[in-house]
C-alpha positions as CSV (number, residue, x, y, z in Angstrom):
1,X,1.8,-41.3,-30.9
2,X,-1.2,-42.5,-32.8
3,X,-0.9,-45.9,-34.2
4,X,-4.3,-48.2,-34.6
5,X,-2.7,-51.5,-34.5
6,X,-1.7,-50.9,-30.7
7,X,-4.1,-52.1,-28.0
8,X,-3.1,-49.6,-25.6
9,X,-6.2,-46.8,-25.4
10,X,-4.0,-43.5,-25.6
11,X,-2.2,-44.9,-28.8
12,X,-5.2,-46.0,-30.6
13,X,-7.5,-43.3,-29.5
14,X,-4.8,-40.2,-30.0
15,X,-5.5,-36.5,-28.9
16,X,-3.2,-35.0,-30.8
17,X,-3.9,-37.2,-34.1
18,X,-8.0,-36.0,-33.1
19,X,-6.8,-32.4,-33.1
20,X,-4.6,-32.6,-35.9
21,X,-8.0,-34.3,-38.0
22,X,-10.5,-31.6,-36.5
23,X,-7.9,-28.6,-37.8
24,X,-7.4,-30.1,-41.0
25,X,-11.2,-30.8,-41.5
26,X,-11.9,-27.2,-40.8
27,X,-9.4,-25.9,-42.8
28,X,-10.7,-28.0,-45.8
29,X,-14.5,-27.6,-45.1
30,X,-14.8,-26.0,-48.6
31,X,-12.2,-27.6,-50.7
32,X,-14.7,-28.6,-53.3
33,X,-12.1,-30.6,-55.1
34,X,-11.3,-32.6,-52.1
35,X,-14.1,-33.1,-50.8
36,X,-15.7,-34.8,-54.6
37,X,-12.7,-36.6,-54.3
38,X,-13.4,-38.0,-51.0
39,X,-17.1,-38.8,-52.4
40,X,-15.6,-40.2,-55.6
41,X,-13.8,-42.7,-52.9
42,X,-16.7,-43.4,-50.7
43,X,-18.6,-44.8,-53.9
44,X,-16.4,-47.9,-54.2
45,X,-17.9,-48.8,-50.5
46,X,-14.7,-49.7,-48.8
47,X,-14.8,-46.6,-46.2
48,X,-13.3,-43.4,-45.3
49,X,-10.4,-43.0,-43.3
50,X,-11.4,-40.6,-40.2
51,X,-9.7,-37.7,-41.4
52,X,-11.8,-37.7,-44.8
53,X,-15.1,-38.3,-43.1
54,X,-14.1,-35.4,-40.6
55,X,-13.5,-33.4,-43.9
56,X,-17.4,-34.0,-45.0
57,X,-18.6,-33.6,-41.1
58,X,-17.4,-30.0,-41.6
59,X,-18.7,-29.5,-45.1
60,X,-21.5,-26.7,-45.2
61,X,-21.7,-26.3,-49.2
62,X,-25.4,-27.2,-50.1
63,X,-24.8,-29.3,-53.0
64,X,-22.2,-31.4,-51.5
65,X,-24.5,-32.1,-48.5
66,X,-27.0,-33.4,-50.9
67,X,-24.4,-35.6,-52.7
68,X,-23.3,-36.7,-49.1
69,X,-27.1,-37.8,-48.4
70,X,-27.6,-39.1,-51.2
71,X,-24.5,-41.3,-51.4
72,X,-25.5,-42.3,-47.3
73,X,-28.9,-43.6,-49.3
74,X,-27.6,-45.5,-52.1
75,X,-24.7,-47.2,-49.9
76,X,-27.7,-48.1,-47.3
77,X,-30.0,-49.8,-49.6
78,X,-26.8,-51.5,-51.5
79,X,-25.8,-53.1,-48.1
80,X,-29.0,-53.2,-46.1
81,X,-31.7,-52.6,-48.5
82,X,-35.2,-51.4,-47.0
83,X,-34.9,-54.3,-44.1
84,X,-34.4,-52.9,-40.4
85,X,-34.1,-55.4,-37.4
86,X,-36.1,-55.1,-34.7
87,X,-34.7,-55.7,-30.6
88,X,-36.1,-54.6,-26.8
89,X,-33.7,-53.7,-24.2
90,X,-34.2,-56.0,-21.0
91,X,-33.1,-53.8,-17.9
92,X,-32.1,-56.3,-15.2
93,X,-30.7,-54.7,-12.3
94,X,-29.9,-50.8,-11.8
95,X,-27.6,-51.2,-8.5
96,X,-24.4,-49.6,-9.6
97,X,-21.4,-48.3,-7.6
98,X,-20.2,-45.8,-10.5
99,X,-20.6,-42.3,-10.1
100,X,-21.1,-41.4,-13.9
101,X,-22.5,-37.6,-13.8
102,X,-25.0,-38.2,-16.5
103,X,-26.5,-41.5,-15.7
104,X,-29.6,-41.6,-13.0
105,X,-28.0,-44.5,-12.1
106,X,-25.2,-43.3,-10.3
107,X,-24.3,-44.5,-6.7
108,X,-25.1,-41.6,-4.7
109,X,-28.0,-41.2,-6.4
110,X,-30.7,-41.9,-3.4
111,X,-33.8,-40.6,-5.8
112,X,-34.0,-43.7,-7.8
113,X,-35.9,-47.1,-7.1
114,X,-33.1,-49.9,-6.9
115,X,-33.7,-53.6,-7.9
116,X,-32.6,-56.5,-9.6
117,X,-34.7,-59.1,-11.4
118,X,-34.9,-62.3,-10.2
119,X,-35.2,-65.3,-12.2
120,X,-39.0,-65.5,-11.2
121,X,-39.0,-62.0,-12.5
122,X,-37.3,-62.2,-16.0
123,X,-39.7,-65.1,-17.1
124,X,-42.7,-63.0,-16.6
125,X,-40.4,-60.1,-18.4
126,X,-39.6,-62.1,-21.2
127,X,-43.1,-63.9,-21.8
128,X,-44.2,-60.3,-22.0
129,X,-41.8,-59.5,-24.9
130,X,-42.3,-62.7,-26.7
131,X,-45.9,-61.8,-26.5
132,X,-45.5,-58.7,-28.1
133,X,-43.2,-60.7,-30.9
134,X,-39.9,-59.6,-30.2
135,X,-37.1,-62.1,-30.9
136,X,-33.9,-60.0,-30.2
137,X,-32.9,-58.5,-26.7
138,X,-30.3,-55.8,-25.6
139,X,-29.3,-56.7,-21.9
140,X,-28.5,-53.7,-20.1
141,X,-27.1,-53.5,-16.1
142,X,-25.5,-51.2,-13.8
143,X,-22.3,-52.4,-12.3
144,X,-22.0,-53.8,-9.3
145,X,-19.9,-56.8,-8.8
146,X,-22.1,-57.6,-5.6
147,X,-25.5,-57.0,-6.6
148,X,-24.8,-57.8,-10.3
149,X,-21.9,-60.6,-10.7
150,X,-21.0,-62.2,-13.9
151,X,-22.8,-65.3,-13.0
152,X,-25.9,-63.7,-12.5
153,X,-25.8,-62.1,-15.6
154,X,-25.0,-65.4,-17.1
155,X,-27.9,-66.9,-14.9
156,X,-30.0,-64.6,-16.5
157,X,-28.9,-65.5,-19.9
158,X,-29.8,-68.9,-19.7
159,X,-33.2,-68.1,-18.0
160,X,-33.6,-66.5,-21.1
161,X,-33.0,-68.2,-24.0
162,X,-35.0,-71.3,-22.1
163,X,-38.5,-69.2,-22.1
164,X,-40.8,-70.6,-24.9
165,X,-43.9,-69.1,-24.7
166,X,-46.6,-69.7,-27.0
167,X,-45.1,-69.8,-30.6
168,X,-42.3,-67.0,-29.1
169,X,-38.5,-67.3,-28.2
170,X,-35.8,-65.4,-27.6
171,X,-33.1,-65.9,-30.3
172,X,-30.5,-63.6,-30.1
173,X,-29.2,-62.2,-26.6
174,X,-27.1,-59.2,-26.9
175,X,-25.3,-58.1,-23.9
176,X,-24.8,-54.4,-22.9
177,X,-22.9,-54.7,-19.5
178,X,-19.7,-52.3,-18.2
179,X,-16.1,-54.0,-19.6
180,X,-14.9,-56.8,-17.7
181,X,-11.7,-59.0,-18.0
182,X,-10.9,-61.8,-20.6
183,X,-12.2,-64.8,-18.3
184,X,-15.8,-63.3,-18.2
185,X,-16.0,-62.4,-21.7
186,X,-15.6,-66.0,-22.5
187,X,-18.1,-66.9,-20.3
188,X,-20.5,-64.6,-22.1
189,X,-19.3,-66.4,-25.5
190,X,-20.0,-69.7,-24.0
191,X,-23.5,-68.6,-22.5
192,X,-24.2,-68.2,-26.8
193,X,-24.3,-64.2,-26.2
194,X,-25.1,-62.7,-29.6
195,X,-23.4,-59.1,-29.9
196,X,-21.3,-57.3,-27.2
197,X,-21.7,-53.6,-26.8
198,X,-20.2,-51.2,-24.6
199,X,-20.6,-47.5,-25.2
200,X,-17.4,-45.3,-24.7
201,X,-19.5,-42.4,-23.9
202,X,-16.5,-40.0,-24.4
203,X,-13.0,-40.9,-26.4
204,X,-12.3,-37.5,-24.7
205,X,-9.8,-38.4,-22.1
206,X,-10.3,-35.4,-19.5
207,X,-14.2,-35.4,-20.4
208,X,-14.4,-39.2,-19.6
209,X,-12.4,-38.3,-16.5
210,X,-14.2,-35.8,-15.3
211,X,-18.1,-37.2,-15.9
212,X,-16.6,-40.7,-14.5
213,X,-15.1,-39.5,-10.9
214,X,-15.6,-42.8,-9.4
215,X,-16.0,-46.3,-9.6
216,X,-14.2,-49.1,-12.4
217,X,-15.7,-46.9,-15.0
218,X,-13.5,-44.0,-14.2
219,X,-10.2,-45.7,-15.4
220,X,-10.2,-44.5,-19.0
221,X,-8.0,-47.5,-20.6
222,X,-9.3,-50.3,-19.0
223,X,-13.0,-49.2,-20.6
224,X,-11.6,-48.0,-24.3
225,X,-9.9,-51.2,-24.3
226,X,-12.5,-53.9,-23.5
227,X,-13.5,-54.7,-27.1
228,X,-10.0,-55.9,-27.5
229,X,-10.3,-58.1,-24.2
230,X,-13.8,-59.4,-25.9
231,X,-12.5,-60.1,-28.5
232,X,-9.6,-62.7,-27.0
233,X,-12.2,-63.8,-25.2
234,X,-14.0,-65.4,-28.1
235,X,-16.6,-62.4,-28.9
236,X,-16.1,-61.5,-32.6
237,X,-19.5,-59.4,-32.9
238,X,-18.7,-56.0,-31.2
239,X,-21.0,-52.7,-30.9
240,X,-19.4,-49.2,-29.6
241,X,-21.0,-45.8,-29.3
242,X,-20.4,-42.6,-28.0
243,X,-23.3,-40.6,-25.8
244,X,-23.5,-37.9,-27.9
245,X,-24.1,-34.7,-26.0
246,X,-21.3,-35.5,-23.3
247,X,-18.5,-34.0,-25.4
248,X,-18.2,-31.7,-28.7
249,X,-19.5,-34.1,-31.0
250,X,-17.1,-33.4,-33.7
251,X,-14.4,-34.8,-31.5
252,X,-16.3,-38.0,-30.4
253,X,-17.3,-38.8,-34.2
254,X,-13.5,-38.9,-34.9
255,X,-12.7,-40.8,-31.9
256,X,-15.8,-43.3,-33.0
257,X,-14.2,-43.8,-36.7
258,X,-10.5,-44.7,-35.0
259,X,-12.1,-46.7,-32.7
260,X,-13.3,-48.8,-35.9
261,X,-10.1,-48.5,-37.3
262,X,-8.5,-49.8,-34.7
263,X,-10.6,-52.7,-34.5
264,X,-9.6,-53.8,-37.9
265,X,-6.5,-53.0,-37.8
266,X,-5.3,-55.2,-34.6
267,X,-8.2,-57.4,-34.6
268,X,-9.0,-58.1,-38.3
269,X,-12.9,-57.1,-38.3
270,X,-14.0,-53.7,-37.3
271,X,-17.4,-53.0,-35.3
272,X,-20.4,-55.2,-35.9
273,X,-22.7,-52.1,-34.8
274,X,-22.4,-48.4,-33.8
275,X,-25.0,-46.8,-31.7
276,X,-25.7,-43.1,-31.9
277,X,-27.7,-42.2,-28.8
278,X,-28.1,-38.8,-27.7
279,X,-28.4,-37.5,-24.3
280,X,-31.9,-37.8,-22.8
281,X,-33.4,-36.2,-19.6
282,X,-33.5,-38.6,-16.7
283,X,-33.6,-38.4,-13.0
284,X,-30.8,-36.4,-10.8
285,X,-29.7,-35.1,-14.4
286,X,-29.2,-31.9,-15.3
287,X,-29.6,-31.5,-19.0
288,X,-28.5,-27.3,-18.8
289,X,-25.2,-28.4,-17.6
290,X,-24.8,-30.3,-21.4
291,X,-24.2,-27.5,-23.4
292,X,-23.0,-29.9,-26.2
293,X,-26.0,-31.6,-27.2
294,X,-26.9,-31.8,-30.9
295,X,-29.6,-30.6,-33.4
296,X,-31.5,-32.9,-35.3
297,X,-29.5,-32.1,-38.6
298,X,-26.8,-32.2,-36.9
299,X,-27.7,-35.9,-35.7
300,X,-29.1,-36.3,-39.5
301,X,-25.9,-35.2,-40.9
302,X,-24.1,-37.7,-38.6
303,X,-26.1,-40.9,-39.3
304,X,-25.9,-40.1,-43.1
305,X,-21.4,-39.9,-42.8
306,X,-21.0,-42.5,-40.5
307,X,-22.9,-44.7,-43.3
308,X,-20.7,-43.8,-45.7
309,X,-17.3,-43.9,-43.3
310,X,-18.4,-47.8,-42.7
311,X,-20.4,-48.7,-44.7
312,X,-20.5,-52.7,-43.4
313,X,-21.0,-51.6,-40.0
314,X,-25.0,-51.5,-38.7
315,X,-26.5,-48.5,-37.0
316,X,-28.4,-48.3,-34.5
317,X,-30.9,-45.8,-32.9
318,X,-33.0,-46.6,-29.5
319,X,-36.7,-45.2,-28.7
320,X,-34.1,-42.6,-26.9
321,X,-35.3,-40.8,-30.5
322,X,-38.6,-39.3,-31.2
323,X,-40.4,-40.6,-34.2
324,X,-39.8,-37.8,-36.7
325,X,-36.4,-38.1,-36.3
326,X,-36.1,-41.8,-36.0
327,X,-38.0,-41.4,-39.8
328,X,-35.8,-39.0,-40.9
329,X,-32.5,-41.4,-40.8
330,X,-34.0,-44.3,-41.3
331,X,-32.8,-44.0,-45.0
332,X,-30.1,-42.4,-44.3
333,X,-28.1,-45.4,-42.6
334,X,-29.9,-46.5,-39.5
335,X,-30.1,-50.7,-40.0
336,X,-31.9,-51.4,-36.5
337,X,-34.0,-50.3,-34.0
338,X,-35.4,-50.9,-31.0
339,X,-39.6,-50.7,-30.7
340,X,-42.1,-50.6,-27.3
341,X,-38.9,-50.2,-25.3
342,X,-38.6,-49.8,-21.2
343,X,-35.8,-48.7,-19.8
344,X,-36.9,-49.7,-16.3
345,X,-36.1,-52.8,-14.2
346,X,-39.5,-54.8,-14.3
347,X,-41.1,-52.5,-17.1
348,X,-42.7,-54.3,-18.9
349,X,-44.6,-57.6,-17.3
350,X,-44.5,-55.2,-14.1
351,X,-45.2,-51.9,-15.2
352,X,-43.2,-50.6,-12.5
353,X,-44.5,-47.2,-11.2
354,X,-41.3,-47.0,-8.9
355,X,-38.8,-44.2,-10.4
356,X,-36.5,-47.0,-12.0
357,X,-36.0,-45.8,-15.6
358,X,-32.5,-45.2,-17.5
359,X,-33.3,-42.4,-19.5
360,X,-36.8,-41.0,-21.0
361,X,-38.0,-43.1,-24.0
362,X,-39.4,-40.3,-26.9
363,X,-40.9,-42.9,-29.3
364,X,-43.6,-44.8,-26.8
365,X,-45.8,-46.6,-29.6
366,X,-46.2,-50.6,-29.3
367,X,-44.4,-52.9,-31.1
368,X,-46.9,-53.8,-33.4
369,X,-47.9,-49.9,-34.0
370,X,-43.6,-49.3,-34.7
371,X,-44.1,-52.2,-37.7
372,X,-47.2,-50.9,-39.2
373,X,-45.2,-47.2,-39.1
374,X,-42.4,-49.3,-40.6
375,X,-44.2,-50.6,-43.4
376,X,-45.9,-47.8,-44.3
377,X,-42.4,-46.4,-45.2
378,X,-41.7,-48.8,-47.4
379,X,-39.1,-50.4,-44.6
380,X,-39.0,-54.6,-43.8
381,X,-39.2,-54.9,-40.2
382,X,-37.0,-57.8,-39.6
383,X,-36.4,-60.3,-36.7
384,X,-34.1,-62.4,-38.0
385,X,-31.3,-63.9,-35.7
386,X,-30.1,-66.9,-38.8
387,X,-26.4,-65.1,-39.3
388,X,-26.1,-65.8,-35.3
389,X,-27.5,-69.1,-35.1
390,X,-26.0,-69.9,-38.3
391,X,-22.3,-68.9,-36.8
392,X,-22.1,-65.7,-39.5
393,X,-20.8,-63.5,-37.3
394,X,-17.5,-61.3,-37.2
395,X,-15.1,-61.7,-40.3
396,X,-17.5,-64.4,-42.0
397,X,-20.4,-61.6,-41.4
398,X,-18.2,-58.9,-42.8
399,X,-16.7,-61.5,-45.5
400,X,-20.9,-62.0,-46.8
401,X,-21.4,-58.0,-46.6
402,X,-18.1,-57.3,-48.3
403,X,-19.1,-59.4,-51.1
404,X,-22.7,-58.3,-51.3
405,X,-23.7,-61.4,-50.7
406,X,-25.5,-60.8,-47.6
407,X,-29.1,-59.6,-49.1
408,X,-29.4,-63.0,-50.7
409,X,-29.5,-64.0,-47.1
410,X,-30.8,-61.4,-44.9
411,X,-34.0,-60.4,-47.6
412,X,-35.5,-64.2,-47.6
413,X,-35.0,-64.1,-43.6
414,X,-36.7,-61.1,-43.2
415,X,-39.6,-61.6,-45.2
416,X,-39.8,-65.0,-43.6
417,X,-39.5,-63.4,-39.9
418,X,-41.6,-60.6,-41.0
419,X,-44.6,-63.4,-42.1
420,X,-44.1,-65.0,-38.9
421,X,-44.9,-62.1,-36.9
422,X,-47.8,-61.6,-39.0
423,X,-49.3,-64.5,-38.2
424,X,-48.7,-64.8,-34.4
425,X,-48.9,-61.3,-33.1
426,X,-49.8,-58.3,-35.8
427,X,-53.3,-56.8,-35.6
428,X,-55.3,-56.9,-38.8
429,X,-54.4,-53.7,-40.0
430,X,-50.4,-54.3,-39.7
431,X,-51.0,-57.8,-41.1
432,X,-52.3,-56.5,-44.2
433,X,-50.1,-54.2,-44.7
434,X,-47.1,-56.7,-44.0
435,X,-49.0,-59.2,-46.4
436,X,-48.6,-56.8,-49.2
437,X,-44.7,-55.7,-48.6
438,X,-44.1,-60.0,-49.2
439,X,-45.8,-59.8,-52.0
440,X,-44.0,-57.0,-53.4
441,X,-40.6,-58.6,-52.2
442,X,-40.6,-62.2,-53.5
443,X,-40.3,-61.2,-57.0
444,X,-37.3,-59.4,-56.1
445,X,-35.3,-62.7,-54.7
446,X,-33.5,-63.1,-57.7
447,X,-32.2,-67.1,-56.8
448,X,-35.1,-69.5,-58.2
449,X,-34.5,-72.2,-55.6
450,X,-34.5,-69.3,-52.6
451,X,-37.2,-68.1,-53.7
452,X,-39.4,-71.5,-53.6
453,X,-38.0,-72.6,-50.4
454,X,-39.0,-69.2,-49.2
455,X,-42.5,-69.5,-50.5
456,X,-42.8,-72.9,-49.0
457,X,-42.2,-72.0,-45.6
458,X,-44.6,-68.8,-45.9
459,X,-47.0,-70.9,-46.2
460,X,-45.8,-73.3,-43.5
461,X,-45.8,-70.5,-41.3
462,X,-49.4,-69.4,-42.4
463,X,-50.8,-72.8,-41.8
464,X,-49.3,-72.7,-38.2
465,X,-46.0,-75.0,-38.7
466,X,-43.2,-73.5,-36.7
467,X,-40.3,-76.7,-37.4
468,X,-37.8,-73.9,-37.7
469,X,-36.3,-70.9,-36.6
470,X,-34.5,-68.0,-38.5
């Protein structure tokens, strides 16, 4: 029986409650009445229950759709405003003894280069990045509890965050590995990780079954639960996902929403982040046998209700999506995004020509070409990391974004990061255009005294000072 406060994976991720939403969704998909009154509700910005966002996921009448976009826009910029943080994934090791049927790097899978970075390895990998002027990295493993332990992975961290390069650092580690127990996830807090993800691929418990016939990751609980083991381990900034393309999407997005719900309900913050990656091709994958892939308005239409559903949560979208698209929701809801991405082990100090790759990467443009692309938008490309350093994170993040107090933190810091990149890595053409989007944004800091300190350390920054750290 569904129930959102329980931590036990069947009860808070129901099949029957899922069924019973998608029915009454499609039953309702052109109650006009209801659905302006479930738009009249998502104005107030305090989220849709599942079954209401399932109700506009089904919605097909023209004019509602564009209410629905343009409601995803408004609630975007209210929250987020034009700023979108910038991260890398950092592949360390592909060895992994699961036999997920859609991942290249499935055990049996005797096509693909193995390896695992060693220490030696990630400095050179993480001087690259901090060359390019990333700040924010997305660690991403295969598991294996033998080629890939916990303490590696916390080896790793510190390797890390002790790499200053130049005028670069890493400041915020984010950790993408497969669910582990309570002990380990405190050991992750403790190593100063920044968010936890962990995708659930599937909340479909027969599809998650079947395309995970072997290995830890096949036991369906012990993965659907492992955000509430994170967070009594101390981790209070959470990101889940689904893999969009594994299952009928209509099902997942429900599954994704109760998933939040559930969150909040038994752990008293919902999801810091929700990904929305789509299945790619990749090696020893066959793409024909996914008949449920989406469209790109699908995907659009997606984006644009999960802004609306949770409306504090960030999205996120990967270089898994081609630029068009990745332009098409920025507006729509997407808050970060990752730019000059690898998705191999040693990609990007190596250059790796072995077949080590996750996934194909659509959107291959440098860093510094994804800002200028940014900025010519009218988007902030941000690489701020203050609200981890700073200890803002779970309910005191969503406490600051409840309130709307959180632009009068996260616009100064971005503007600030955004300078700082400017200075140390853009070429002259992104410079200038960055140069103009501060201009245009300090008016708009409407505290005085924020505003000064602001414009003082701009010009710390441009006369080389780097005494502090966002």
């Amino acid at each position: 029986m569904y129930n959102p406060k329980s931590k036990v994976a069947t009860e808070f991720i129901d099949d029957a409650e899922i069924l019973e939403t998608l029915d009454y969704a499609q039953k309702n998909k052109a109650n006009r009445a209801l659905i302006e009154q479930i738009l009249e509700k998502a104005k107030e910005c305090k989220g849709l229950s599942h079954k209401e966002a399932a109700v506009l996921l089904e919605c097909e009448i023209p004019d509602l759709m564009e209410k629905i976009f343009t409601l995803a826009k408004e609630i975007k910029q209210r929250f987020y405003g034009n700023r979108i943080v910038m991260f890398a994934p950092l592949y360390l090791s592909n060895y992994c003894v699961n036999e997920c049927r859609y991942c290249p790097y499935h055990h049996s899978n005797c096509h693909i280069a193995r390896k695992q970075l060693t220490q030696e390895e990630i400095v050179r990998e993480v001087t690259a990045l901090q060359d390019m002027g990333h700040k924010r990295l997305a660690l991403e493993t295969g598991e294996d509890p033998v080629n890939c332990p916990i303490d590696y992975v916390l080896e790793s961290i510190k390797t890390i965050y002790s790499i200053k390069h130049k005028n670069g650092a890493i400041r915020r580690v984010n950790v993408n590995i497969a669910a582990t127990t309570v002990e380990n996830y405190r050991k992750l807090k403790e190593a100063g990780i920044g968010t936890y993800i962990l995708f659930q691929e599937t909340y479909n418990k027969e599809s998650y079954e079947y395309l995970h016939p072997k290995g830890p990751k096949s036991n369906y609980a012990y993965h659907t639960e492992a955000m509430d083991r994170a967070m009594e381990g101390g981790i209070d900034d959470v990101g889940i996902g689904v893999l969009f393309g594994l299952n009928m999407y209509k099902y997942d997005f429900v599954g994704l929403l109760m998933h939040a719900e559930h969150l909040e309900a038994a752990q008293g913050v919902g999801p810091h982040t929700i990904s929305v990656p789509r299945i790619r091709p990749a090696d020893d994958v066959d793409l024909d046998e996914y008949s449920n892939a989406i469209p790109d308005e699908i995907f659009k239409k997606i984006v644009a209700i999960l802004r609306v559903a949770v409306p504090y949560t960030g999205i996120i979208i990967s270089t898994r999506e081609s630029e068009e698209t990745r332009a098409k929701v920025l507006e729509l809801g997407v808050s970060q995004i990752s730019g000059a991405s690898s998705t191999s082990v040693g990609g990007y100090a190596e250059r790796e020509e072995e077949n080590s790759a996750q996934f194909e990467v659509s959107d291959t443009r440098t860093l510094d070409q994804v800002v200028g692309w940014l900025l010519d938008l009218g988007h902030i490309p941000s690489f701020c990391t203050a609200c981890y350093r700073e200890g803002r994170t779970g309910d005191r993040f969503m406490q600051l974004v409840k309130s709307g107090q959180i632009a009068n933190v996260c616009l100064p810091n971005a503007l600030m990061t955004l300078k700082e990149y400017l200075e140390d890595y853009a070429s002259p053409e992104t410079r200038a255009k960055g140069e103009a989007m501060i201009q245009r944004q300090i008016p708009t800091i409407p505290n005085e005294k924020v505003k000064a300190l602001v414009m003082a350390h701009l010009s710390d920054l441009h006369e080389g000072k780097r005494d502090f750290r966002f």
